[in-house]
C-alpha positions as CSV (number, residue, x, y, z in Angstrom):
1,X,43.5,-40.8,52.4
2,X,42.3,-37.4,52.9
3,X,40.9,-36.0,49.3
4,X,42.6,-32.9,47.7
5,X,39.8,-30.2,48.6
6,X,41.6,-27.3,46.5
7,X,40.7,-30.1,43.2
8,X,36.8,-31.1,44.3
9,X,36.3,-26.8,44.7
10,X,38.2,-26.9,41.0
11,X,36.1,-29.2,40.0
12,X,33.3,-28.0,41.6
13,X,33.1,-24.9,39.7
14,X,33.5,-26.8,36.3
15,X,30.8,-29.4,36.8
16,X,29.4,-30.3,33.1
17,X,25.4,-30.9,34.5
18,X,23.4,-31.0,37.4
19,X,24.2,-34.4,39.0
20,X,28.0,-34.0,38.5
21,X,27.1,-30.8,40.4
22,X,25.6,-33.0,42.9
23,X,28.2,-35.4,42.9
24,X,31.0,-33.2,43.9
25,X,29.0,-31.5,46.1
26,X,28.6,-34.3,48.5
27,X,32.4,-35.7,48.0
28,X,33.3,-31.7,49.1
29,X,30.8,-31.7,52.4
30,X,32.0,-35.0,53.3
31,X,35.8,-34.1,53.1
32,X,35.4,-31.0,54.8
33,X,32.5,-32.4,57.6
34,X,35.2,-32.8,60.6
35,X,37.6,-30.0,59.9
36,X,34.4,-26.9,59.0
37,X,30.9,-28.8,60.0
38,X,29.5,-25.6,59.3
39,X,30.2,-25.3,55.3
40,X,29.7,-29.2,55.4
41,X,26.4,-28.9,56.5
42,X,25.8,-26.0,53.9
43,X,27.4,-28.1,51.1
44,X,25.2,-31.4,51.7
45,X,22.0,-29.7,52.4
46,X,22.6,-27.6,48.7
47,X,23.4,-31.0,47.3
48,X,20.3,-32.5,49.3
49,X,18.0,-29.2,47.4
50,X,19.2,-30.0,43.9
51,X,18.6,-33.7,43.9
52,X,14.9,-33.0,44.5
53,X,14.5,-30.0,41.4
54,X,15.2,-29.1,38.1
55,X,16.0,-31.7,35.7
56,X,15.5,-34.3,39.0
57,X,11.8,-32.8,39.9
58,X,9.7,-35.2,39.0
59,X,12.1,-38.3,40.0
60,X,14.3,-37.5,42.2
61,X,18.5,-38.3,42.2
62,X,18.2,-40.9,44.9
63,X,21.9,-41.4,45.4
64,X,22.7,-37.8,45.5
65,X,19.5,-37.9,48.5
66,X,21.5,-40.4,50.3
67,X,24.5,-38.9,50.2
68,X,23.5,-35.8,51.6
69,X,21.9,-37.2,54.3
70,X,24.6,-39.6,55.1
71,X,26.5,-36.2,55.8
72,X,23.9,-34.7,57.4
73,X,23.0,-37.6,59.9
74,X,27.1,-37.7,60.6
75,X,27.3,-34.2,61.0
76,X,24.0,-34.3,63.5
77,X,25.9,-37.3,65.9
78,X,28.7,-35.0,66.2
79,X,26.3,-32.0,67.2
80,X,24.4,-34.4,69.9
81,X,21.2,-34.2,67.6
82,X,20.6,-37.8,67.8
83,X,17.2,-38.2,66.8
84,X,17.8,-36.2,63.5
85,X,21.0,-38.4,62.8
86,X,18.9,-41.5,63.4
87,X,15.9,-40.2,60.9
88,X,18.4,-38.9,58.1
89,X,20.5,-42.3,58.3
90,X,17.3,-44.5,58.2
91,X,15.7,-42.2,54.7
92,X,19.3,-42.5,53.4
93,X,19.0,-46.9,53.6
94,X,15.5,-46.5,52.5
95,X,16.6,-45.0,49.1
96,X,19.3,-47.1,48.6
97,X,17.2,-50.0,48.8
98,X,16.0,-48.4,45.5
99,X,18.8,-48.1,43.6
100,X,20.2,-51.0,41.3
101,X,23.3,-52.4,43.2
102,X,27.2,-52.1,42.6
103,X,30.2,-51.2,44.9
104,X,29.3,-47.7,45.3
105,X,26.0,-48.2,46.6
106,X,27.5,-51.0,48.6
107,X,30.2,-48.2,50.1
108,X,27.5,-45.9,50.7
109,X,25.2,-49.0,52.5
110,X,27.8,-49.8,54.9
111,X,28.8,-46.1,55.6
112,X,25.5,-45.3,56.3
113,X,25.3,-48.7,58.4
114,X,28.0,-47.0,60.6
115,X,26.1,-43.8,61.0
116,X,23.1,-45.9,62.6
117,X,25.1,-48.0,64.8
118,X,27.1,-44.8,65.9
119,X,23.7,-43.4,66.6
120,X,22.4,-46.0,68.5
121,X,25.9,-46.1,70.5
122,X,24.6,-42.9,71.3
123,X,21.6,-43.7,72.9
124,X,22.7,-46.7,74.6
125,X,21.6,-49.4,73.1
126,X,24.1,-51.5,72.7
127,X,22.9,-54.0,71.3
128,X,21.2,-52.7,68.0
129,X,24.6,-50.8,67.6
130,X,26.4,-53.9,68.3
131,X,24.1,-55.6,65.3
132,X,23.8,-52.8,63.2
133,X,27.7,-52.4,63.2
134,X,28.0,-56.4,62.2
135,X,25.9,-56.2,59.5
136,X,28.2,-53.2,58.0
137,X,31.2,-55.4,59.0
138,X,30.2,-58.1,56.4
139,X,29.3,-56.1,53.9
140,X,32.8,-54.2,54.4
141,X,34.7,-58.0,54.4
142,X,32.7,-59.1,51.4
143,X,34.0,-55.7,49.4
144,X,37.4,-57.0,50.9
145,X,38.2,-53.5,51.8
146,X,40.3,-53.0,54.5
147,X,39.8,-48.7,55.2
148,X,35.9,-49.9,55.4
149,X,36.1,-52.7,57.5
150,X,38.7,-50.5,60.1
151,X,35.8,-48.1,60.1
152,X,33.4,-50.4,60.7
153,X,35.5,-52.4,63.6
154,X,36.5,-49.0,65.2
155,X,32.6,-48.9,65.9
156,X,32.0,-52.0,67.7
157,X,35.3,-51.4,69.8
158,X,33.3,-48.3,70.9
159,X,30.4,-50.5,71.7
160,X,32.2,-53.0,73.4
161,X,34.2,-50.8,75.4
162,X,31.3,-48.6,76.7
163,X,29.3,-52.2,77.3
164,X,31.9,-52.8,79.7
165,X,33.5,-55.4,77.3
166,X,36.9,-54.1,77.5
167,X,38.9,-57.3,76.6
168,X,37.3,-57.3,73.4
169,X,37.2,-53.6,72.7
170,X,41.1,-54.0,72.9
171,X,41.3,-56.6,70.7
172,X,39.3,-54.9,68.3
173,X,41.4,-51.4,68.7
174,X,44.3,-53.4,67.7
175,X,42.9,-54.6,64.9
176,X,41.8,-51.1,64.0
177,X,44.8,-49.8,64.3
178,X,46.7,-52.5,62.4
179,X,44.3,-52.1,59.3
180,X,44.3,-48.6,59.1
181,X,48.1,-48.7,58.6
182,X,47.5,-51.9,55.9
183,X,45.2,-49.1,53.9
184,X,47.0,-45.9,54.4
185,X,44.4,-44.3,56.2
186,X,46.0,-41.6,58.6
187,X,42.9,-40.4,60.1
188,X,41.5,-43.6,60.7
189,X,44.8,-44.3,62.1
190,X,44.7,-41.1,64.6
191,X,41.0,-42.0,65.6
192,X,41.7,-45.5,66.6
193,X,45.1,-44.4,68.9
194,X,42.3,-41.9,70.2
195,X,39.6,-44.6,70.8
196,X,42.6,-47.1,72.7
197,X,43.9,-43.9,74.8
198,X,39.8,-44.4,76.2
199,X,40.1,-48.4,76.4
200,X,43.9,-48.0,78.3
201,X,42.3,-45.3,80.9
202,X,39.2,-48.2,81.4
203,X,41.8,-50.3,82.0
204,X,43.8,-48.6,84.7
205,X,46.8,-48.7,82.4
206,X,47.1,-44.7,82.8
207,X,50.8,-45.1,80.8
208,X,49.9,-46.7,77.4
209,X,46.3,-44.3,77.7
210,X,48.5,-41.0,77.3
211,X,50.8,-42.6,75.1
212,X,47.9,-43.6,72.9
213,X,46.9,-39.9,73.1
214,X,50.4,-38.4,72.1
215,X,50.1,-40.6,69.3
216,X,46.8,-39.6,68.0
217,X,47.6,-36.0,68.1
218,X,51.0,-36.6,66.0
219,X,49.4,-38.2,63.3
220,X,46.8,-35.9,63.6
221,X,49.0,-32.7,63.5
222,X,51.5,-34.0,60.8
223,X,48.5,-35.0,58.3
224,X,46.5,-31.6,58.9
225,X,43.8,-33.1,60.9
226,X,43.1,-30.5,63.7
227,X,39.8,-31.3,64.8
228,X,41.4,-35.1,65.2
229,X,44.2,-33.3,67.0
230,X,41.3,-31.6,69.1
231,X,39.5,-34.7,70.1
232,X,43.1,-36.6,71.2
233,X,43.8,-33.5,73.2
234,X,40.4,-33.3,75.1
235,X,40.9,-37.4,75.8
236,X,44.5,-36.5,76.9
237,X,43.0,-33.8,79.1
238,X,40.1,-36.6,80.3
239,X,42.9,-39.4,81.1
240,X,44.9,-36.9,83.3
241,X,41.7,-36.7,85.0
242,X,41.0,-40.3,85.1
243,X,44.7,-40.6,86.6
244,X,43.7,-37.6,89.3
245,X,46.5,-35.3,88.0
246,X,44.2,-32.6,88.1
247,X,46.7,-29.8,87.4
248,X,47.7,-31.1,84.3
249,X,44.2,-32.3,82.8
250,X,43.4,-28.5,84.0
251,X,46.0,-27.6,81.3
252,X,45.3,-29.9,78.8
253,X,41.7,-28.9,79.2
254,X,42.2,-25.1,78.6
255,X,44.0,-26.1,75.2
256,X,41.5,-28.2,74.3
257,X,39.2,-25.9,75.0
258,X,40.9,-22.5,73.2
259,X,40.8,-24.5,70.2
260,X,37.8,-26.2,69.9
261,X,36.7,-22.0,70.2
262,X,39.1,-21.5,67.1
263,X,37.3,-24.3,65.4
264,X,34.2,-23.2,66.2
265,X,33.7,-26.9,67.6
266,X,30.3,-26.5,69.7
267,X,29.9,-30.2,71.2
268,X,33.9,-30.3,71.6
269,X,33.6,-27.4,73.3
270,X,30.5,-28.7,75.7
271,X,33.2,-31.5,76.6
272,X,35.8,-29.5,77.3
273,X,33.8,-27.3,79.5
274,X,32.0,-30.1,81.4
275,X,35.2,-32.0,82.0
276,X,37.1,-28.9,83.6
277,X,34.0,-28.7,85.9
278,X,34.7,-32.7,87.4
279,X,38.5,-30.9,87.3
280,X,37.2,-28.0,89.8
281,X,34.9,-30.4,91.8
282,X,38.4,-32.4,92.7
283,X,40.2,-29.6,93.3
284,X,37.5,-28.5,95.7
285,X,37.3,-25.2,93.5
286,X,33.4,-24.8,93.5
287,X,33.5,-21.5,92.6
288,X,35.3,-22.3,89.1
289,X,33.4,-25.4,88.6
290,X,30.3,-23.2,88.7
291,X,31.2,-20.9,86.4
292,X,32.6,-22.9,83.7
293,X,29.1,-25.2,84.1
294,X,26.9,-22.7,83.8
295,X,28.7,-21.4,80.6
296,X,28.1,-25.4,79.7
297,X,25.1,-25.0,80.6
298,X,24.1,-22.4,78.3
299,X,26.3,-23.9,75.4
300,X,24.2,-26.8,75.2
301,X,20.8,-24.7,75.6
302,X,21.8,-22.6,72.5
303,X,22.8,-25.6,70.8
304,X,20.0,-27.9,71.7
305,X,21.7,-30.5,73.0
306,X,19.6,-31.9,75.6
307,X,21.7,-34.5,76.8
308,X,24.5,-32.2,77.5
309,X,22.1,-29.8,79.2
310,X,21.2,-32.4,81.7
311,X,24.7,-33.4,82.3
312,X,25.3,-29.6,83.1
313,X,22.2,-29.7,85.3
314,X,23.3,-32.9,87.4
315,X,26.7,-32.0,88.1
316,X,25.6,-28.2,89.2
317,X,23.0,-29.9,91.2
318,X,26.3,-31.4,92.8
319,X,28.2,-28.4,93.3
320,X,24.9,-26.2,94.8
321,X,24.5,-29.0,97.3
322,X,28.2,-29.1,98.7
323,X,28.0,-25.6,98.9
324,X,24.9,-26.2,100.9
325,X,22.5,-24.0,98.7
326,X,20.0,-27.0,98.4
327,X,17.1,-24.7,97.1
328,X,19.1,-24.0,94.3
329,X,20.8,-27.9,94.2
330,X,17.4,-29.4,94.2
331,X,15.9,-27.2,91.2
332,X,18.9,-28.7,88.9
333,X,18.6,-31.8,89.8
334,X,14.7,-31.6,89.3
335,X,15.7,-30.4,85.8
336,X,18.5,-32.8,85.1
337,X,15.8,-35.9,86.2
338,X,13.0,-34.3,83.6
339,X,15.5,-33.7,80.7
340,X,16.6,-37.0,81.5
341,X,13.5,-38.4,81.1
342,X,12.1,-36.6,78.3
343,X,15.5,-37.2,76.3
344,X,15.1,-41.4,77.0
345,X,11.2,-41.2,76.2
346,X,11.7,-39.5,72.9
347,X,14.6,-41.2,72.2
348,X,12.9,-44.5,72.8
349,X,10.1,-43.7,70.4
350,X,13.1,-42.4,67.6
351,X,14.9,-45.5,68.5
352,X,11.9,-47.9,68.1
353,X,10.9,-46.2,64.5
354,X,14.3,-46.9,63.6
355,X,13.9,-50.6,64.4
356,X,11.1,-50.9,62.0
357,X,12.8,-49.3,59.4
358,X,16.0,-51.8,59.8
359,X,13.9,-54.6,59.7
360,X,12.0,-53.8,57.1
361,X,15.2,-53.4,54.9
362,X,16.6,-56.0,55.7
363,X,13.7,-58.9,56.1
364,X,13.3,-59.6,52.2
365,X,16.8,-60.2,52.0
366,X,16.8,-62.4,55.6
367,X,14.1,-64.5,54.5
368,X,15.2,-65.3,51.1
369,X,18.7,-66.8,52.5
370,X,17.2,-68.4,54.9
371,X,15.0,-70.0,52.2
372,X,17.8,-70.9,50.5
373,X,19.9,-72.2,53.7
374,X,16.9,-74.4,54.5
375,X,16.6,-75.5,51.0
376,X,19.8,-77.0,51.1
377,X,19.8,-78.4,54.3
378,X,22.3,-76.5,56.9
379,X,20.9,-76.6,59.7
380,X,23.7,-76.1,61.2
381,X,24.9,-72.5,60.3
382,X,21.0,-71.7,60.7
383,X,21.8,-73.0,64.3
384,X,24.8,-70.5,64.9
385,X,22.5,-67.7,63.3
386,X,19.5,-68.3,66.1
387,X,21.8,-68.7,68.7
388,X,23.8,-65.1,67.8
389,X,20.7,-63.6,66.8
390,X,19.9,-65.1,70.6
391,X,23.0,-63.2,72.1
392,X,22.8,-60.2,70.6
393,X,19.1,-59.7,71.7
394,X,20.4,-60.9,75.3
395,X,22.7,-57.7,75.1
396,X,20.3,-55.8,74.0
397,X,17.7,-56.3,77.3
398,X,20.5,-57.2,80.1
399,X,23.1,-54.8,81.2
400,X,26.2,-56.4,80.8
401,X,28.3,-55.5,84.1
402,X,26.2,-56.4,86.3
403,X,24.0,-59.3,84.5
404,X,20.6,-57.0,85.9
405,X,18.2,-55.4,83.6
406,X,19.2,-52.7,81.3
407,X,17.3,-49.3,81.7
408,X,15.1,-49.9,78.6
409,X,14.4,-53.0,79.5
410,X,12.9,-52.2,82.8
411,X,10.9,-49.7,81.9
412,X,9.4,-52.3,79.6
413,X,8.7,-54.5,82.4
414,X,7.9,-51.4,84.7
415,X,4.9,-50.1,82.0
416,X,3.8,-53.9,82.2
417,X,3.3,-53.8,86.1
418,X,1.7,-50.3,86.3
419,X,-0.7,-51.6,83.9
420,X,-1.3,-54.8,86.1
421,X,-1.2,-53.0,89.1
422,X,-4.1,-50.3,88.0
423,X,-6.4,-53.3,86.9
424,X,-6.3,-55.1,89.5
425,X,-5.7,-52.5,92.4
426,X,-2.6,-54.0,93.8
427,X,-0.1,-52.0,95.5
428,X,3.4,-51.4,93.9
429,X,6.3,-49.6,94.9
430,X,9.5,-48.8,93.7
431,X,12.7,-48.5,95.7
432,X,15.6,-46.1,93.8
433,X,18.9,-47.2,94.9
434,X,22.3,-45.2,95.0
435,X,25.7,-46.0,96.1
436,X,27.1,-43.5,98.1
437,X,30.3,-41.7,96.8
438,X,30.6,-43.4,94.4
439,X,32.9,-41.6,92.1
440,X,35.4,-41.0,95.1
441,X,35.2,-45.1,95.0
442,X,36.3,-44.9,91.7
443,X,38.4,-42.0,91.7
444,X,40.3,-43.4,94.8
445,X,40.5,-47.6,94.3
446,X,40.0,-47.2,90.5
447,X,37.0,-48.6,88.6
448,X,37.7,-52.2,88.9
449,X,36.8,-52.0,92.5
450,X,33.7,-49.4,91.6
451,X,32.5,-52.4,88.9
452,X,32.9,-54.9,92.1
453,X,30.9,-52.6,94.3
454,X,28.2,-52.8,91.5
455,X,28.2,-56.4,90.9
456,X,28.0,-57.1,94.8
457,X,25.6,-54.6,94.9
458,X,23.2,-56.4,92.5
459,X,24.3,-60.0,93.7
460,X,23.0,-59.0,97.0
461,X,20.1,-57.5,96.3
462,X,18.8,-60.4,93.4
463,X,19.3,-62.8,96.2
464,X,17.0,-61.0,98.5
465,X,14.2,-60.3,96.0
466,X,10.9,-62.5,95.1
467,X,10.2,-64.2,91.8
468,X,8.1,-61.2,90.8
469,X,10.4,-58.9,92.1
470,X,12.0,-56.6,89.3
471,X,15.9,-55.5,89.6
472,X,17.0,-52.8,87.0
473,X,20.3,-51.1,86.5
474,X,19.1,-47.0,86.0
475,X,22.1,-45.5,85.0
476,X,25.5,-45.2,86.4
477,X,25.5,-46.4,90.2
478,X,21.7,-46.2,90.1
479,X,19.8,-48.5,90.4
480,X,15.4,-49.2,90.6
481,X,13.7,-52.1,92.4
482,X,10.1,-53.0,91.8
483,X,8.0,-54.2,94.4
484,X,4.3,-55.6,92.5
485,X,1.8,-56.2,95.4
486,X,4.0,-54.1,98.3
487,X,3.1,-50.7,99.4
488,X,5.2,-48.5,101.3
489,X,5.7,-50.2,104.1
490,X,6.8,-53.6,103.0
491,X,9.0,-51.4,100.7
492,X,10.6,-49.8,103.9
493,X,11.5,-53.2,105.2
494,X,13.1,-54.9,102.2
495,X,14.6,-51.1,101.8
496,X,16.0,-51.7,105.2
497,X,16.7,-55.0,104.5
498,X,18.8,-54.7,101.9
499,X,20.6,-51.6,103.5
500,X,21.8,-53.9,106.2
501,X,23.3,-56.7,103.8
502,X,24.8,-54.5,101.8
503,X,26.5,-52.5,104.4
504,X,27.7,-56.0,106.3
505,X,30.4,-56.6,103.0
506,X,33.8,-55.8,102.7
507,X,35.4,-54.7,99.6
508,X,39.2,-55.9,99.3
509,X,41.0,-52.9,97.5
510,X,45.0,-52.7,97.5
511,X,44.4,-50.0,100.1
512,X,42.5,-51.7,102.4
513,X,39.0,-53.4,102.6
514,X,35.9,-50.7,102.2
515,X,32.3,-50.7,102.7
516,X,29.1,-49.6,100.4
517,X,26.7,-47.6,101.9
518,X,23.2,-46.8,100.2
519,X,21.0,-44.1,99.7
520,X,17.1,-45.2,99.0
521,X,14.0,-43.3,97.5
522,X,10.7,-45.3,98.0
523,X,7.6,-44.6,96.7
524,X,4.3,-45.7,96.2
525,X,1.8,-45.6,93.0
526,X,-1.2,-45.1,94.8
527,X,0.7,-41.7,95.6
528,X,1.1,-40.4,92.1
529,X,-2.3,-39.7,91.5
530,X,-1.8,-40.5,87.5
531,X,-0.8,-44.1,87.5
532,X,2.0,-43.0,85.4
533,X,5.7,-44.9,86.0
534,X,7.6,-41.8,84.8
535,X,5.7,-40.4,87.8
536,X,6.1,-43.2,90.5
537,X,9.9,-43.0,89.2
538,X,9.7,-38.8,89.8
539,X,8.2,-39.5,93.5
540,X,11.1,-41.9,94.4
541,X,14.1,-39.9,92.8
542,X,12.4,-37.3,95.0
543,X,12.8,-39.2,97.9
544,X,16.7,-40.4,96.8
545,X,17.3,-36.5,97.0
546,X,16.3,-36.3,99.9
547,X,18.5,-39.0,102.1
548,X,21.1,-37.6,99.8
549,X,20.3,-33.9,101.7
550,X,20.0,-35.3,105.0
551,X,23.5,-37.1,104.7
552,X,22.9,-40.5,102.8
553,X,23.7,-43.6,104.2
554,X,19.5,-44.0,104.9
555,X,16.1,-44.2,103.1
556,X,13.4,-41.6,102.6
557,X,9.8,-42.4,101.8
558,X,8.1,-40.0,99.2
559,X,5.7,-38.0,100.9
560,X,3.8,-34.4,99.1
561,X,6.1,-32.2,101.1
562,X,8.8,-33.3,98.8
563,X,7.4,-31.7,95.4
């Protein structure tokens, strides 16, 4: 339950000493975190300042540390400031590996477990989230608490359903749902009908996803919870939209976003605006769908949120081009590709860092129990640990639609090849593959038949490639083919290869069969003049852009021209 924040500010102002001080400093932030981020952030970072001086100067409160940045990393996921949630969440499990242990460290552990799943959610990798989010699981069952494992299991729904697992993200939500009741825990309960609204929509069960919503937003409402109420309303607006009832997600929407304003909800408010653009973009309203994703725009420039910035870039990029001002499309998409970049190559580096950290906290513990499971001889349950440590580090390399390579993973592979190709002074070439209308695929036969369309798509192409031959899924209904020891020109013929295949399958829908069509970038490293792979990648997302502008349905070979 939601604690009485009228008794911690009571409280507050009566503390005896300096670490009670502390104390109820944190409890206050992190009551108040969703409904005022601002005083939240205020509150823990106070709290962070006194564990580090007066009486604590020379040795430092190191539960008050960790509290505060558990509430500072949490209150940086919700801004978009990844990296910073990731850092803060990772100090916060290195000083509670200092502290003696009892079930409020253990609370604070798993919490803080959460927050680094969540972040890693964030950046993609589903996998490490997927871990991560186990690990706090177990410590949550062994505490037998039902309010922390809910939490805990609400994350790897999350996971699972943005992994594509969707079965299992319901059966999860369920559960979610089911213990928040068993524990009384109203806003857990309004976050998990918000969380299966999103799994429904997935689905194509539009029904149960706005009943889901109108459920969130009444317990939301009748317990006090706006900003809950604001995040069910902004899914409600994003599952009218899903549905294509693009008058009534327009309304929904505008709600959403009035109050997100009243809230002073920044990243809220980024959603809200970027979703009424894809609202104007199928209504054919350009003109409004510019103007609310330029305001987007500069929302997420004042508030540093990159990744939101190069979401506004890409779908402006969109609008520019069907308006047929490609001068003007091309220089956002040039933007959104290097934000893109530069947020997954810093993010990468963060997310690697964090890696270390984990491991490092949690290898003394790892290899003592396996000591111990050796030492008594079950092989067996060391058995089932390899082959889940197996599967989890599977999910974390493969994207799991499509069975392909995940984006990280490629570029691993990809920085491997341009290595080998500029010591030995082989060619390589990379092709960058697009479906074509894609999202009206979606939009119009529902995403079942868009995931079909993707898993042909790959099946195809796998089939046509050589042993050395590298397949990897970019993002969305991109994908990248590397081609070690093929220039340009063998890249044009397995281009046009592939083309032809691929455009020779029907796709059974309810409304008929359709056909894929592909747009292709090709370039060439001996072109990029750095040996770089960001750069190759550039040149052929150049080249994709361009048999966009000419009409899709073709290839384009990178030429200087281009840049």
């Amino acid at each position: 339950m939601k604690p009485n924040i009228t008794e911690l500010e009571n409280q507050l102002e009566n503390a005896p000493d300096q670490k009670a001080r502390i104390d109820l400093l944190n409890e206050l932030a992190w009551a108040i975190h969703l409904d005022d981020p601002t005083k939240g952030r205020e509150l823990a970072e106070l709290a962070c300042e006194l564990s580090l001086n007066g009486q604590f100067e020379q040795e430092p409160y190191l539960v008050g540390q960790a509290e505060s940045l558990r509430c500072l990393a949490a209150l940086n996921n919700d801004a978009g400031q990844y990296d910073k949630a990731l850092s803060q969440a990772l100090q916060a499990l290195e000083f509670l590996e200092k502290i003696p242990d009892d079930s409020k460290i253990r609370t604070l552990r798993i919490g803080v477990l959460g927050i680094v799943s969540w972040t890693y959610r964030c950046f993609g990798d589903y996998g490490i989230a997927a871990e991560t989010a186990m690990k706090s699981l177990k410590l949550a069952e062994s505490m037998g608490s039902r309010r922390l494992e809910a939490a805990m299991l609400n994350n790897l729904s999350v996971i699972y359903a943005e992994a594509n697992d969707l079965p299992s993200a319901l059966e999860i939500g369920l559960k979610v749902l089911q213990y928040n009741r068993e524990a009384g825990e109203v806003w857990g309960e309004s976050i998990a009908w918000n969380n299966l609204a999103m799994t429904y929509l997935e689905l194509g069960d539009g029904v149960k996803a706005l009943a889901a919503c109108e459920e969130s937003i009444r317990v939301a409402r009748e317990n006090g919870a706006e900003s809950l109420a604001l995040t069910a309303l902004t899914t409600k607006g994003e599952v009218y939209l899903g549905i294509k009832d693009f008058i009534t997600a327009e309304t929904c929407l505008l709600q959403a976003l009035a109050l997100s304003r009243e809230l002073h909800a920044g990243s809220d408010e980024l959603q809200c605006l970027l979703n009424l653009g894809k609202v104007y973009q199928s209504q054919q309203n350009d003109e409004a769908a510019q103007s609310v994703l330029v305001d987007a725009l500069a929302l997420s420039q004042a508030s540093n949120d990159r990744r939101g910035e190069y979401q506004c870039h890409h779908l402006l990029s969109e609008v520019y081009e069907k308006r047929q001002e490609f001068e003007i499309a091309l220089q956002h998409f040039r933007q959104f590709h290097a934000l893109k970049e530069t947020v997954f190559n810093e993010g990468t580096v963060k997310r690697l860092a964090g890696l270390k950290v984990l491991h490092q906290v949690e290898t003394a513990k790892r290899d003592a129990e396996i000591h111990f499971l050796k030492t008594i001889e079950l092989k067996r349950e060391i058995e089932e640990r390899k082959t889940s440590q197996a599967s989890l580090e599977k999910l974390a390399s493969i994207d799991p639609l499509t069975g392909v390579l995940n984006r990280r993973e490629f570029f691993n592979c990809g920085e491997r090849e341009v290595a080998n190709a500029t010591r030995t002074g082989q060619p390589l070439s990379v092709i960058l593959v697009d479906l074509d209308h894609f999202k009206q695929v979606n939009d119009t036969y529902g995403h079942a038949v868009g995931d079909q369309a993707l898993i042909l798509t790959t099946h195809i192409v796998r089939e046509n490639l050589r042993q050395n031959e590298v397949l990897g899924r970019y993002g969305g209904d991109e994908f990248v083919i590397l081609l070690p020891g093929s220039g340009c020109v063998q890249a044009q013929h397995i281009a046009e290869r592939l083309y032809g295949k691929i455009a020779s399958q029907e796709i059974a829908t309810p409304k008929g069969p359709i056909v894929i069509t592909l747009s292709l970038g090709i370039a060439e490293l001996s072109q990029t003049g750095d040996s770089r792979l960001e750069t190759l990648l550039a040149f052929a997302d150049q080249a994709l852009y361009e048999a966009k502008r000419a009409g899709r349905s073709r290839l384009a070979v990178y030429t200087p021209s281009l840049s």
